[in-house]
Structures are given as structure tokens and as C-alpha cells.
C-alpha positions in Angstrom: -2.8 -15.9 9.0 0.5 -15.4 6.8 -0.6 -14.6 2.9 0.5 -16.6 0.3 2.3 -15.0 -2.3 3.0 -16.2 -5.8 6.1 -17.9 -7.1 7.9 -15.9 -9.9 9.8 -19.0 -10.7 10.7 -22.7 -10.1 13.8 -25.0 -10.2 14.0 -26.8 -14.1 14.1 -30.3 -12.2 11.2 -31.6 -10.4 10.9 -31.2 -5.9 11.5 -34.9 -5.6 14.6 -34.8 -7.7 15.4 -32.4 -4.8 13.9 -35.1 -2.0 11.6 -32.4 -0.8 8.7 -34.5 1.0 5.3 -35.9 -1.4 2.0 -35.1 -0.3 1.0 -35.8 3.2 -2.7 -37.1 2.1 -1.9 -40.0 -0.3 1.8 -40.6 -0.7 2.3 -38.8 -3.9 5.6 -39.3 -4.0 6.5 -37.2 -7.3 4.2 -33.7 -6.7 5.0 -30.6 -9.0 6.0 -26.9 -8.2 2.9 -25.2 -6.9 2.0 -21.6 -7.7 2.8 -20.4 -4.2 6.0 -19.9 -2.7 6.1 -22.7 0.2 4.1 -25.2 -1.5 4.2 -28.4 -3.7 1.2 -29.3 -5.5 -0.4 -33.3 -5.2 -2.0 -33.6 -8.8 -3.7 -36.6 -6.8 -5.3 -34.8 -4.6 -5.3 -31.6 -6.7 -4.4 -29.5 -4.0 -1.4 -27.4 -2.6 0.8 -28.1 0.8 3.3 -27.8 2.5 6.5 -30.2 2.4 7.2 -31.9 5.2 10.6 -31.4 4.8 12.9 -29.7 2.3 15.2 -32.5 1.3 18.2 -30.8 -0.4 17.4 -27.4 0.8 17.4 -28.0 5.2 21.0 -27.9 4.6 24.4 -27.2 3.4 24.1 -27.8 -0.4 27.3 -29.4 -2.1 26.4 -27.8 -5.4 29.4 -29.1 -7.0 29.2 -32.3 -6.1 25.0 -32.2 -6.9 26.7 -31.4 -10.2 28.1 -34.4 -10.6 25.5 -36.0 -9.4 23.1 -34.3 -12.5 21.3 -31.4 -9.7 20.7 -28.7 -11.5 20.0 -25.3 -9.8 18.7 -23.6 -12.7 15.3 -21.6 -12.7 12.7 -20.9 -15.0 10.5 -17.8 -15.1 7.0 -18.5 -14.2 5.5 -15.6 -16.6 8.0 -15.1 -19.2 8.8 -19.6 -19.6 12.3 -18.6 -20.2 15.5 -20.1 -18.3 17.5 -18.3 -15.3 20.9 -19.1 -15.4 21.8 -21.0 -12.2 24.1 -18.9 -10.1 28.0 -19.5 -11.3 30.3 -20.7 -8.6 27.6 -20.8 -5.9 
């Protein structure tokens, strides 16, 4: 068995503004960042899992055009609360 290991930050938006998949159990359809790397958390169901799929992330990201489209890649640290700049250019 793999070990989990612990996030040390998340995206600012939201997985499903991403499309990542909800929770497989109910059809949460809106779950949050969980605290490992991997995994979404179902407030539901108040457990973590695995997406089914990635949405934005199993492919080529446009990140200008997910720009215009009001994506943003920025990151915020899990211990310290404060923002990461989201790569420039990238």
C-alpha cells in the first residue's frame, strides 16, 4: 500500500471549478480540497477519495485561454494561509 502524504497547498478556486470528478458515494458534485495529495474530500459523506477523473488536469491546459475564462491557477499555502503566485507565462 502507497502512503498518503499531506498536501502543502491547494488551488484558490474550488476541484469542480476545475471539473475534477464529485464523490463516487452520493453525487456530491461540489467536494473540497482534501488534506492529502490525490484526494478530494465529500463533506457528505465526510470522507476522502479519489477523483474519478481530473477534469482540467488529464490534459493539455490552455491557461491563457482558462484566463479568460476566470481559471485561476493560483495556490495557497496549507500552513502559512498565505497566496502562491500562480506561475507567470505558464
Amino acid at each position: 500500500m502507497i502512503a498518503k502524504k499531506k498536501r502543502r497547498w491547494v488551488y484558490v478556486m474550488r476541484p469542480a471549478a476545475y471539473e475534477l470528478s464529485g464523490c463516487p458515494s452520493c453525487g456530491n458534485s461540489d467536494p473540497e480540497w482534501s488534506e492529502w495529495q490525490g484526494h478530494l474530500w465529500c463533506a457528505h459523506c465526510q470522507k476522502d477519495f479519489v477523483p474519478a477523473f481530473n477534469g482540467m488536469f488529464d490534459g493539455p491546459i490552455p491557461v491563457q485561454a482558462a484566463a479568460l475564462m476566470g481559471i485561476s491557477f493560483g495556490r495557497r499555502s496549507i500552513r502559512t494561509g498565505m497566496i502562491i503566485r500562480e506561475p507567470a507565462g505558464k
